[in-house]
N, C-alpha and C positions, 0 to 999 in steps of 0.2 A: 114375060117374066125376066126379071132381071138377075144374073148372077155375080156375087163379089168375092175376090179373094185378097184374103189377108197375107203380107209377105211374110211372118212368120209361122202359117201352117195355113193350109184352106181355110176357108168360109165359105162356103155356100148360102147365100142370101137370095132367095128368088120374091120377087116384089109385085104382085099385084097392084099393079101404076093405077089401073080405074079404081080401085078401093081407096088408093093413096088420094089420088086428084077427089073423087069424093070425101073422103074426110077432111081433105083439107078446105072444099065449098061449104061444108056443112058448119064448119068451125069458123064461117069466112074470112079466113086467110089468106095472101095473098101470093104467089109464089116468090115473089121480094120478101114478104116476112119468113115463111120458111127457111129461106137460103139464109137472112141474118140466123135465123136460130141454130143456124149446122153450120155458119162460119165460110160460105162460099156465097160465091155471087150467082145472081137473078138467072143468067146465060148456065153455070153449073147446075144450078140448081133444074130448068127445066130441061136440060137433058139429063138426068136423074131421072125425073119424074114423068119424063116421056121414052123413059125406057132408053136412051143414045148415050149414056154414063150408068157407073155403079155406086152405090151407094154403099160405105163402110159400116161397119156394125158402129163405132159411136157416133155414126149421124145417124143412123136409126134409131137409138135412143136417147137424142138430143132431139129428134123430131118427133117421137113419140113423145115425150114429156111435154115440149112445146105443143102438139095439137092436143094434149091431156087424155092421150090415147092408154091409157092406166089398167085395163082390160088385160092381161093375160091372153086370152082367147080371140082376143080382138085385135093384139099385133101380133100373134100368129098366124092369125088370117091373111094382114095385111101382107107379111115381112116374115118367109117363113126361112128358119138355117136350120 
């Protein structure tokens, strides 16, 4: 699990990475596309998603929207604060 904090008050973001890396094959996605869609690069993006970086709350919903992950319940799972 991954945790992020925001510099104007906590965030707690803990990130099931297998959930992540699966929706993003199921969508087949590539982790270069991702990274364009959060506005970092390929190298940021998979240590992100390999759990070795944290991910901020509007990249989680800049990647949510990009994998059309639109579930409620389903990026809570993923992506839980």
């Amino acid at each position: 699990m991954n945790i992020s904090r925001n510099r104007d008050k906590e965030v707690k973001i803990l990130v099931r990475t297998e959930e992540l890396q699966a929706e993003r094959k199921r969508k087949k996605k590539t982790q270069s596309d991702c990274a364009n869609a959060i506005g970092c690069s390929t190298n940021t993006y998979s240590q992100k998603e390999n759990n070795e970086a944290k991910f901020d709350i509007e990249e989680v919903s800049k990647l949510c929207d990009f994998l059309e992950i639109t579930s409620k319940a389903r990026r809570a799972y993923i992506f839980l604060c």
